[in-house]
DOBARO-784419 format. One record per residue (C-alpha): x, y, z; residue in one letter. Coordinates in steps of 0.5 Angstrom, whole numbers, plus 500, padded with zeros to 3 digits. Example, Ala and Ser with C-alpha at 12.3 -4.5 7.8 and 13.67 -1.06 7.14 Angstrom:
! residues 2
525491516A/527498514S/
This chain:
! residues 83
500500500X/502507498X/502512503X/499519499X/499526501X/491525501X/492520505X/497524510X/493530510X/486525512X/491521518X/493528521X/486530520X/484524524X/489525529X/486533530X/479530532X/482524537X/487528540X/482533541X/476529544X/481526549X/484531552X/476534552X/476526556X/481527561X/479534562X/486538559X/481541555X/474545554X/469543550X/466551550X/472554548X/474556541X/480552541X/475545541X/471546535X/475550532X/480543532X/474538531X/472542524X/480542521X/480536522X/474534519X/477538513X/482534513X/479528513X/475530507X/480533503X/483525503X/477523502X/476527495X/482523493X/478516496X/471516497X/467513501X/460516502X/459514509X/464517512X/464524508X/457524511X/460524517X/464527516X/461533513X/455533518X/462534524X/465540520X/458543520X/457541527X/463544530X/463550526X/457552529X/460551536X/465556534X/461560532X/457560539X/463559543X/465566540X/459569541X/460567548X/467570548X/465576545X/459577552X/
C-alpha cells in the first residue's frame, strides 16, 4: 500500500479529532472554548480532502455533518466569548 498525500492529510485530520476528544475526556481541555471545535472542523476538512481522492459515502457524510456541527459550536463559542 502507497501512503499519499491524501492519505496523509486524511491521518493528520483523524488525528486532530481524537487528540481533541481525548483531551476533552480527561479533562485537559474544554468542549466550550473555541479551541475545541475550531480543531474538530479541521480535522474534519482534512478527512474530506483525503476523501476526494478515495470516496467512501458514508463516511463523507460523517464527516460532512461533523464540520457543519463543530463550525457551529464555533460560532456560539465565539459569541460567548465576545459577551
Amino acid at each position: 500500500m502507497i501512503i499519499t498525500v491524501p492519505d496523509i492529510i486524511g491521518l493528520v485530520g483523524v488525528a486532530c479529532v481524537v487528540v481533541t476528544y481525548f483531551l476533552t475526556q480527561v479533562g485537559r481541555m474544554s468542549p466550550n472554548e473555541p479551541l475545541y471545535p475550531a480543531i474538530n472542523a479541521i480535522g474534519a476538512l482534512m478527512i474530506l480532502v483525503s476523501l476526494y481522492y478515495r470516496p467512501n459515502p458514508s463516511s463523507v457524510v460523517i464527516e460532512f455533518f461533523w464540520l457543519v456541527i463543530s463550525v457551529v459550536g464555533l460560532v456560539r463559542a465565539l459569541g460567548k466569548r465576545s459577551r
